[in-house]
KELUM-893060 format. One line per field, with one value per residue: residue number from 0; residue in three letters; x, y, z of N, C-alpha, C, O in turn. Coordinates in Angstrom, 1 decimal. Layout:
<sites>
resi: c(NUM,...)
resn: c(ALA,...)
n.X: c(X,...)
n.Y: c(Y,...)
n.Z: c(Z,...)
ca.X: c(X,...)
ca.Y: c(Y,...)
ca.Z: c(Z,...)
c.X: c(X,...)
c.Y: c(Y,...)
c.Z: c(Z,...)
o.X: c(X,...)
o.Y: c(Y,...)
o.Z: c(Z,...)
</sites>
This chain:
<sites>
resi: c(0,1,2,3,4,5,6,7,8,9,10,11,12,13,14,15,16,17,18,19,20,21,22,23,24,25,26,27,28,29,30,31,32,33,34,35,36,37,38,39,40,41,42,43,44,45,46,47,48,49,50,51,52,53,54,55,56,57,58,59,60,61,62,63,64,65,66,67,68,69,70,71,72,73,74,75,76,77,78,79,80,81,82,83,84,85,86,87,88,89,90,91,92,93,94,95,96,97,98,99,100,101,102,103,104,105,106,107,108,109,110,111,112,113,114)
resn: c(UNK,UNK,UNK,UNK,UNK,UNK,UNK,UNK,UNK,UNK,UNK,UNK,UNK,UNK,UNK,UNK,UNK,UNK,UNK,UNK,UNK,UNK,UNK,UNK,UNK,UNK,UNK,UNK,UNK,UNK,UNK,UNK,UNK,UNK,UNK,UNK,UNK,UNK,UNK,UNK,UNK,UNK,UNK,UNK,UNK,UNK,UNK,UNK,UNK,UNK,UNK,UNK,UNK,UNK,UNK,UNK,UNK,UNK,UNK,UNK,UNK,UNK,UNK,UNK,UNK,UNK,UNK,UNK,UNK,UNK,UNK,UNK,UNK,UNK,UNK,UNK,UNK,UNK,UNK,UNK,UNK,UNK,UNK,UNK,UNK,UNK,UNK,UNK,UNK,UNK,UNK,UNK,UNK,UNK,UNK,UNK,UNK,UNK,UNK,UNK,UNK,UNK,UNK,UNK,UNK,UNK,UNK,UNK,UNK,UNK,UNK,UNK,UNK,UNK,UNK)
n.X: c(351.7,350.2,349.9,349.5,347.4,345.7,344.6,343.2,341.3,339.7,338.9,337.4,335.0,334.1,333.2,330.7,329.0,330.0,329.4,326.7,326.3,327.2,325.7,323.2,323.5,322.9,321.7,323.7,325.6,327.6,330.4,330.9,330.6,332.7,335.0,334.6,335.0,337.5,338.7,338.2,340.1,341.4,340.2,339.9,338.5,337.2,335.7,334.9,334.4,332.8,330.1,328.9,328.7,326.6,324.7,324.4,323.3,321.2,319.7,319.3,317.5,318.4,319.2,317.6,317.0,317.4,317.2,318.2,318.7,321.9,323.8,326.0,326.4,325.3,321.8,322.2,322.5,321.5,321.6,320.1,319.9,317.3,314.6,315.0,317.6,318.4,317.7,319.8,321.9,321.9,322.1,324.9,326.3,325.9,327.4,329.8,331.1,330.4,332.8,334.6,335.0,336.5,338.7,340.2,340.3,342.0,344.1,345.0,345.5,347.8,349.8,351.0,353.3,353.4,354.8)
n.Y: c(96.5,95.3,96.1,95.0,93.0,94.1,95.6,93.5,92.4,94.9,94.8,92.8,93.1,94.9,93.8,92.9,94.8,95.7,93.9,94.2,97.2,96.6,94.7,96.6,98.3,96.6,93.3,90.4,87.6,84.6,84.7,86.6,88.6,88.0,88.7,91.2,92.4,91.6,93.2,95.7,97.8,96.2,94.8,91.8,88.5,85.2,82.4,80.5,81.7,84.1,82.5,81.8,83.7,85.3,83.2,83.6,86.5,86.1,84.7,87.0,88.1,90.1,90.0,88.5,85.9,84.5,82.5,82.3,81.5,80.2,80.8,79.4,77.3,75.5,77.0,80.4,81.3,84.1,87.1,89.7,93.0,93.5,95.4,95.7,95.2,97.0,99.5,98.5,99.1,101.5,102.4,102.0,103.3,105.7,105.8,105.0,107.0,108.7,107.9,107.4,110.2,110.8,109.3,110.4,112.7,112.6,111.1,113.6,115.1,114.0,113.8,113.1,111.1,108.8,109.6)
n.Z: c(129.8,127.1,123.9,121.9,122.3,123.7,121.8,120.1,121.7,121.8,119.4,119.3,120.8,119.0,117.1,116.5,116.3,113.9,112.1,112.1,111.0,108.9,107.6,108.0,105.9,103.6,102.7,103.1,102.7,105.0,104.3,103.0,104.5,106.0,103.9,103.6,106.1,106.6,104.1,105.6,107.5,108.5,109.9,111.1,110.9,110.5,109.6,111.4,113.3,112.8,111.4,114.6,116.0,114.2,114.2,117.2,117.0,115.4,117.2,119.3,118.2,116.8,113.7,110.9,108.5,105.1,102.8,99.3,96.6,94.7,92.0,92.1,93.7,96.5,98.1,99.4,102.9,103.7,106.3,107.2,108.7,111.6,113.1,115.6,115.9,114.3,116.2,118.3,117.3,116.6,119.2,120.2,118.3,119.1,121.8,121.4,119.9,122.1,123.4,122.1,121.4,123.6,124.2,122.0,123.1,125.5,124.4,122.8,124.3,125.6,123.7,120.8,120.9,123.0,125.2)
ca.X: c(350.5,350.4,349.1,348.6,346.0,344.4,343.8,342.5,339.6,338.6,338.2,336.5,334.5,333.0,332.7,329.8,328.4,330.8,328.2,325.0,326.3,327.4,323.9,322.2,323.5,322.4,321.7,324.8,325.6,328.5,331.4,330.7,330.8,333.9,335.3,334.0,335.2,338.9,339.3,338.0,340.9,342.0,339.2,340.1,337.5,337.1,334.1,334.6,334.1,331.4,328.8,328.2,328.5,325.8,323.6,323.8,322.8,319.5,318.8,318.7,316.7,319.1,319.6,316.7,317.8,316.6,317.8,318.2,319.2,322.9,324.3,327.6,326.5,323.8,321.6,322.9,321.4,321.6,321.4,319.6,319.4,316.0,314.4,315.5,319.3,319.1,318.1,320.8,323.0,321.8,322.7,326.4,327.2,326.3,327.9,330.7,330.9,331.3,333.8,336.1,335.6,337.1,339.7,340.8,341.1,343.1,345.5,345.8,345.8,349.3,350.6,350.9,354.7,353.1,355.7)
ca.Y: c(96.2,94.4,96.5,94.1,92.3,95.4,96.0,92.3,92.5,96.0,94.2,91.6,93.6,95.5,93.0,92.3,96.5,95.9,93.1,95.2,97.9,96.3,94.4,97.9,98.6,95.4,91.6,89.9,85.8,84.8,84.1,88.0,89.3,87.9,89.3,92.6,92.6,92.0,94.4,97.1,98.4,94.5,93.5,89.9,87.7,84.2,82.2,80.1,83.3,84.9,82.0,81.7,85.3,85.2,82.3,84.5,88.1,85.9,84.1,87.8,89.0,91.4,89.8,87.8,85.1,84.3,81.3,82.8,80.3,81.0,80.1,78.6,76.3,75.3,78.3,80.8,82.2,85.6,88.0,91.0,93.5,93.3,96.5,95.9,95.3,98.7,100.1,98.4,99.5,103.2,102.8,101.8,104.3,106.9,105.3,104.9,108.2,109.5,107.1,107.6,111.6,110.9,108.7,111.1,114.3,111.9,111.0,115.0,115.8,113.5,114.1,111.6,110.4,108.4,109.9)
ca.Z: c(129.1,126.1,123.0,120.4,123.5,123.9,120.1,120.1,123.0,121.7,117.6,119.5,121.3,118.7,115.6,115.8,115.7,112.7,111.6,112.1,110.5,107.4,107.2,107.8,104.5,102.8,103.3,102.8,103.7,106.1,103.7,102.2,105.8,106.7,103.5,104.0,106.9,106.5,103.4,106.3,108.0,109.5,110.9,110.5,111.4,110.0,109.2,112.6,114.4,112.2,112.3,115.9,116.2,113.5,115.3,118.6,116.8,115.1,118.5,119.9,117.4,116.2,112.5,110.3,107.7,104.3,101.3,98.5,95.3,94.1,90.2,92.1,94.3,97.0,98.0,100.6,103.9,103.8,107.0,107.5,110.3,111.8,113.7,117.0,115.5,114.3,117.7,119.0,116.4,117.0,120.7,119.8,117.9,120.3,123.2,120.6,119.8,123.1,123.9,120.9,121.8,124.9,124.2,121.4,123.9,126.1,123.5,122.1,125.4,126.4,122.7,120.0,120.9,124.0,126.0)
c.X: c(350.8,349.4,348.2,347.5,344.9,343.8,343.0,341.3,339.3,337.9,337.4,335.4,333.6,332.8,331.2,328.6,328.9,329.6,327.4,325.5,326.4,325.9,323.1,322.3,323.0,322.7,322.6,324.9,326.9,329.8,331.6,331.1,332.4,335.0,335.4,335.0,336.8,339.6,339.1,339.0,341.8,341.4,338.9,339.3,337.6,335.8,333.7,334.1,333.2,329.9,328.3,328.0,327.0,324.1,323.3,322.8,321.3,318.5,318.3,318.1,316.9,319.1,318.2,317.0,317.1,317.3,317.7,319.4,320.9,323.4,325.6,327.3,325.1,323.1,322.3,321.9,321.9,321.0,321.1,319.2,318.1,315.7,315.6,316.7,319.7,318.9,319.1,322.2,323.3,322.4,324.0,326.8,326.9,326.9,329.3,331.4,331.4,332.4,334.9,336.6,336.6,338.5,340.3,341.4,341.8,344.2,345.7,346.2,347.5,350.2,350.8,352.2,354.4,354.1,355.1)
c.Y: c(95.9,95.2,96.3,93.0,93.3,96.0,94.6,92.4,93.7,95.7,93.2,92.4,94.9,95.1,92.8,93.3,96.5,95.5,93.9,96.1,97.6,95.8,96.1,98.3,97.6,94.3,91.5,88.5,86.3,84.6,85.9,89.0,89.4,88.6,90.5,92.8,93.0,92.8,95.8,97.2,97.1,94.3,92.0,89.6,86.7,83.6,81.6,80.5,83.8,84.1,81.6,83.1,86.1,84.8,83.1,86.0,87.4,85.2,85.5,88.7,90.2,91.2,88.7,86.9,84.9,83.4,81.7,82.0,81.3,80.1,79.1,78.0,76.2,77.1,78.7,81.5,83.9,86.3,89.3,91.4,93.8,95.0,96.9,96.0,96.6,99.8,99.8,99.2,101.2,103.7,102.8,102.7,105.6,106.8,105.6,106.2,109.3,109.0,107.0,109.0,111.4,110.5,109.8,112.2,113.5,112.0,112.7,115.1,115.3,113.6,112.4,110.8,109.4,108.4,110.5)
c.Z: c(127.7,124.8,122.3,121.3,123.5,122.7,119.3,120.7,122.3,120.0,118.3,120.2,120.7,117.2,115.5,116.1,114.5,112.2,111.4,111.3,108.7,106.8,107.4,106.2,103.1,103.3,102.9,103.7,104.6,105.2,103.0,103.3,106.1,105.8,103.4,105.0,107.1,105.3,104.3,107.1,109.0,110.2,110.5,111.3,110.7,110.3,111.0,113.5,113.9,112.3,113.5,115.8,115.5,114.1,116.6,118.1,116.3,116.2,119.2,119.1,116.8,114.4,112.1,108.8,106.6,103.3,100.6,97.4,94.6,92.9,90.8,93.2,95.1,97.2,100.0,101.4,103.6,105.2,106.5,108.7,110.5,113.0,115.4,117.1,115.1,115.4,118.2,118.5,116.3,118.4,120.5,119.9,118.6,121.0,122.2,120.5,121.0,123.6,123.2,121.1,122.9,125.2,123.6,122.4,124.9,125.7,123.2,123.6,125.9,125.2,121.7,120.0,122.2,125.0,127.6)
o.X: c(351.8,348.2,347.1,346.8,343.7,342.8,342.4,340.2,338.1,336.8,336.5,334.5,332.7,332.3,330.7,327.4,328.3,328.7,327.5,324.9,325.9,325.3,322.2,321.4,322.8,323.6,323.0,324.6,327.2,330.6,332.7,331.8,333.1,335.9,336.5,335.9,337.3,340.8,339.6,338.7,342.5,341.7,338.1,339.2,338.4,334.9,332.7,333.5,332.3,328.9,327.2,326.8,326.4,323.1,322.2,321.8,320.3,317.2,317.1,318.2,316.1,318.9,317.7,317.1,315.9,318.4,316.5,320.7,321.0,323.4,326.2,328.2,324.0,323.6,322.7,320.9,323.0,319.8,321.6,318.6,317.6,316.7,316.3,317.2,320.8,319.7,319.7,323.2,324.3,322.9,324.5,327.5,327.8,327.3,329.9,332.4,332.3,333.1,336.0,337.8,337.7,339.2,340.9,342.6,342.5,345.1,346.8,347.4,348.2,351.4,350.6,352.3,355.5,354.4,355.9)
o.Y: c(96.4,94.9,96.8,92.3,93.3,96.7,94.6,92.6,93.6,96.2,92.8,91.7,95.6,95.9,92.5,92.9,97.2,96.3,94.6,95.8,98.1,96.3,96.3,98.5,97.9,94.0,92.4,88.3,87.4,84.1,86.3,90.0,90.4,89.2,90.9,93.6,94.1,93.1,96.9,96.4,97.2,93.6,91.3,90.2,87.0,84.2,82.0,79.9,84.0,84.6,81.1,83.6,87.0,85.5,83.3,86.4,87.9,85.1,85.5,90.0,91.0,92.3,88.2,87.6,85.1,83.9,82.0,82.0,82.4,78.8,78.2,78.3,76.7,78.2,78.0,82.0,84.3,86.2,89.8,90.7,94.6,95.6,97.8,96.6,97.1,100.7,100.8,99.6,101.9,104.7,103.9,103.2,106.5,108.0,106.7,106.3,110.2,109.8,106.6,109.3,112.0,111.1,110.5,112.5,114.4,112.6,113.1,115.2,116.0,113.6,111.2,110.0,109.1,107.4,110.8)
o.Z: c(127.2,124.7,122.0,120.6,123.5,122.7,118.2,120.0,122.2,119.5,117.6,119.9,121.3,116.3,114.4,116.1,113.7,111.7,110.3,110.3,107.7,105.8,106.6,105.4,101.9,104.1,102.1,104.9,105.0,106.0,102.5,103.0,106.2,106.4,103.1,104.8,107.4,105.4,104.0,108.0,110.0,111.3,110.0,112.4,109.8,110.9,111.6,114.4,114.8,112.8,113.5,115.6,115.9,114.3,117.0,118.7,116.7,116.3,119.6,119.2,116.5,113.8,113.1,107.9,106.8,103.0,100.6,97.5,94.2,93.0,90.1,94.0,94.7,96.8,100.9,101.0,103.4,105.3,105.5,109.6,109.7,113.5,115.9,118.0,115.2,115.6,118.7,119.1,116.0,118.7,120.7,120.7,118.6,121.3,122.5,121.3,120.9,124.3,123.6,121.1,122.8,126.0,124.3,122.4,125.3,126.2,123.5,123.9,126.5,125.4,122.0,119.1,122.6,125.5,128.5)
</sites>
């Protein structure tokens, strides 16, 4: 098994709780995100990847958009998480939560030399 695949699908697989979570903390456009994103522990993401990802979370009514005029160029959309994105975003991190416990007593449990 292939590590660096399996540490791919599981950043892909929860970028876009990353999203929600960052907008929970404030609106922010898509070019802010993506930065954000990759000063956080290497969650690289790129824009190509962030605005569909963007377009699907406001199709499912997870995120809410707004224009807001900027001094350096045209104006920018800005995201925000909308009610139902922070339900979802509450469900996550529970699920999350038990699922990181679990893994963790896995790993103590076989030792940290993956021997």
């Amino acid at each position: 098994m292939d590590a660096a695949k399996a540490l791919r699908e599981l950043r892909r697989g929860t970028v876009e709780y990353c999203v929600l979570a960052l907008l929970k903390q404030r609106p922010m456009y898509g070019f802010e995100l993506v930065r954000t994103l990759e000063q956080t522990s290497g969650l690289v993401t790129s824009l190509g990847t962030i605005y569909p990802l963007l377009a699907r979370l406001r199709g499912e009514d997870l995120v809410s958009t707004t224009l807001q005029a900027s001094d350096a160029g045209p104006a920018r959309r800005y995201y925000q998480i909308t009610p139902q994105g922070l339900h979802v975003l509450r469900e996550f991190i529970g699920e999350w939560t038990r699922f990181r416990t679990a893994v963790d007593e896995l790993f103590g449990a076989t030792g940290s030399e993956g021997s």
